[in-house]
C-alpha positions in Angstrom: -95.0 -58.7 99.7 -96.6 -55.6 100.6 -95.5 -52.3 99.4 -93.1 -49.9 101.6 -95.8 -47.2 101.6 -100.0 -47.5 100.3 -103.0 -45.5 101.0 -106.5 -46.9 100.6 -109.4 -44.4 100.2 -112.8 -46.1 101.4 -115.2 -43.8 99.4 -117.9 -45.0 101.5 -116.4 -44.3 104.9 -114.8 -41.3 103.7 -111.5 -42.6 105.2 -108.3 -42.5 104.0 -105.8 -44.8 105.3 -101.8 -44.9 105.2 -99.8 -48.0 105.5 -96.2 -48.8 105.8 -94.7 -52.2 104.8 -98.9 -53.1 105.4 -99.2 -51.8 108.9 -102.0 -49.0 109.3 -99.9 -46.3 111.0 -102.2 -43.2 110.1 -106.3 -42.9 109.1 -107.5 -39.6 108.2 -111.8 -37.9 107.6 -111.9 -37.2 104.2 -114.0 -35.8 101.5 -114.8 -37.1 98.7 -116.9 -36.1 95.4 -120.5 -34.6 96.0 -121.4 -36.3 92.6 -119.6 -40.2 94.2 -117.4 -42.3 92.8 -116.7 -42.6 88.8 -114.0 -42.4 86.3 -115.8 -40.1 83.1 -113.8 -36.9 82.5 -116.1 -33.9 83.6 -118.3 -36.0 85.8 -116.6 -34.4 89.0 -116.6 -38.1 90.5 -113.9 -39.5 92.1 -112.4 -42.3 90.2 -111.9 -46.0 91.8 -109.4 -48.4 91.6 -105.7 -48.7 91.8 -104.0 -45.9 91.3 -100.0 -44.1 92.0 -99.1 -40.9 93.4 -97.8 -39.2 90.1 -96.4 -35.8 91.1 -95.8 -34.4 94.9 -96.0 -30.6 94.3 -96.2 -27.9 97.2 -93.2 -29.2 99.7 -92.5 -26.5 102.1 -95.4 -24.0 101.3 -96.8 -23.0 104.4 -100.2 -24.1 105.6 -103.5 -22.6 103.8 -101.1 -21.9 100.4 -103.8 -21.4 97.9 -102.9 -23.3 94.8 -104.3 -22.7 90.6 -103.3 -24.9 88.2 -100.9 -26.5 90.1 -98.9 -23.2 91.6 -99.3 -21.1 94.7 -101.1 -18.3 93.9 -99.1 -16.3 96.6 -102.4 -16.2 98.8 -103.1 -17.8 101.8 -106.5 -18.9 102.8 -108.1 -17.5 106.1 -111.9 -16.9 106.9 -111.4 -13.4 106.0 -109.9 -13.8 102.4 -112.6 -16.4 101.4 -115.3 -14.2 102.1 -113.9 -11.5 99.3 -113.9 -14.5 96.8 -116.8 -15.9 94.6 -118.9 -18.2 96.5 -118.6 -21.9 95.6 -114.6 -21.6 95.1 -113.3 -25.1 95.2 -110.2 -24.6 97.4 -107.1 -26.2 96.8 -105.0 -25.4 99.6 -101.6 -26.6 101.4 -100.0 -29.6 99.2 -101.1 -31.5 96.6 -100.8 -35.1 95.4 -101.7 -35.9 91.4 -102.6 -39.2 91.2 -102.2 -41.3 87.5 -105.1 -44.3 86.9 -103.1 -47.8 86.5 -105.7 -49.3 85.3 -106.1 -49.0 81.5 -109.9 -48.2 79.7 -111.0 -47.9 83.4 -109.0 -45.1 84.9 -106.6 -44.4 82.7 -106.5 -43.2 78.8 -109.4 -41.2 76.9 -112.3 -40.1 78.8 -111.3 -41.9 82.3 -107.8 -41.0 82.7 -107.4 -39.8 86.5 -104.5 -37.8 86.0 -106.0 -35.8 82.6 -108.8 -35.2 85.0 -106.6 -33.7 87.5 -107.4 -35.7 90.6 -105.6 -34.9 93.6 -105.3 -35.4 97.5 -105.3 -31.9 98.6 -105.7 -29.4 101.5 -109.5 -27.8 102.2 -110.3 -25.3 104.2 -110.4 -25.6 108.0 -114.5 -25.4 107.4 -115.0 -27.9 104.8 -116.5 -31.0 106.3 -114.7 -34.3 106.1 -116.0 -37.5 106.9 -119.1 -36.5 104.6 -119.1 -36.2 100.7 -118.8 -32.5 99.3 -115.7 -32.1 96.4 -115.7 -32.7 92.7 -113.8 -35.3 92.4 -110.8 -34.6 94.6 -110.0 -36.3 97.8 -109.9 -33.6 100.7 -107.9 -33.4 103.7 -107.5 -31.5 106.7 -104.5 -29.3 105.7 -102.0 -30.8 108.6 -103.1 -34.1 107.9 -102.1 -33.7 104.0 -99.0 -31.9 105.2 -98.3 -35.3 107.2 -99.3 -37.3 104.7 -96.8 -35.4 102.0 -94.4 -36.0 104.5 -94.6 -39.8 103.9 -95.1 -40.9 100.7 -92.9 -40.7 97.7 -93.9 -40.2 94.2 -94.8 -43.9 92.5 -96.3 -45.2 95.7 -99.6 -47.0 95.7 -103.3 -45.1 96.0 -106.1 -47.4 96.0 -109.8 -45.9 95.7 -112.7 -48.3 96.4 -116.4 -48.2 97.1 
C-alpha cells in the first residue's frame, strides 16, 4: 500500500516528483549538489536513499524570506540585495524542509547522518538554474514550487533520493 504523500528526487534528471496515494500529481526542475550524490558529512553531496521529511519550518513567510540557521533573517532576497552580499552566498530562501536519513550506517548516524548535515528542500533564487546540478548538498527549488510543495506534505512523510 502506497503512502498518502511521497516525493522521489531523480539526482540524475534533476527532478523532483510528488505523489499522493502513488499518483504523480506534481514534478518539479531541481538542483542538486555541484559535488553529486553522497552521504559523508562535509562532502557538500547530496545523500541517497530513503529518507522522511523531519521538520517543516518557514509556513507563512513570504516568498524570497532569506533564512540562517534555520530562521528568517528578516531579509528578503531580490537582485538588488544579492548584489550587496559576498559572492558565492548559498541562498536559502522561502521554506525549508529538513530531511532525517532512515537508513542506518548509510544515511543516518556518525559521519552520514542527513539531518546532522543539514539537508534540506529549499527555495533558490529566481536565477539559480534548476534542472542542472549547482548546490552543496541541498535540493533546490523554484521558490513557488517549494511553497506548493510545503503546502502538501506533512512532517514524517516519505523523501526518496536515487541516482
Amino acid at each position: 500500500m502506497s503512502p498518502p504523500r511521497s516525493i522521489e528526487i531523480d539526482l540524475q534528471r534533476q527532478r523532483l516528483r510528488y505523489f499522493e496515494q502513488g499518483r504523480m500529481v506534481r514534478e518539479y526542475w531541481v538542483s542538486t549538489a555541484a559535488n553529486g550524490p553522497g552521504e559523508l558529512r562535509n562532502s557538500e553531496c547530496t545523500p541517497r536513499g530513503r529518507h522522511a521529511i523531519a521538520r517543516k519550518i518557514g509556513a507563512g513567510a513570504s516568498a524570497g524570506t532569506v533564512f540562517s540557521g534555520r530562521l528568517p533573517t528578516g531579509e528578503v532576497w531580490s537582485p538588488e540585495f544579492a548584489a550587496t552580499q559576498p559572492p558565492g552566498r548559498d541562498w536559502i530562501l522561502t521554506r525549508i524542509l529538513w530531511l532525517t536519513g532512515l537508513e542506518p550506517g548509510f544515511n543516518q548516524g556518525g559521519e552520514v547522518d542527513t539531518f546532522a548535515r543539514y539537508i534540506y528542500l529549499h527555495g533558490t533564487p529566481d536565477t539559480s538554474p534548476l534542472g542542472a546540478v549547482g548546490s552543496r548538498g541541498c535540493v533546490r527549488l523554484r521558490n513557488v514550487d517549494i511553497i506548493e510543495l510545503f503546502d502538501c506534505v506533512e512532517e514524517g512523510d516519505p523523501v526518496w533520493l536515487f541516482p
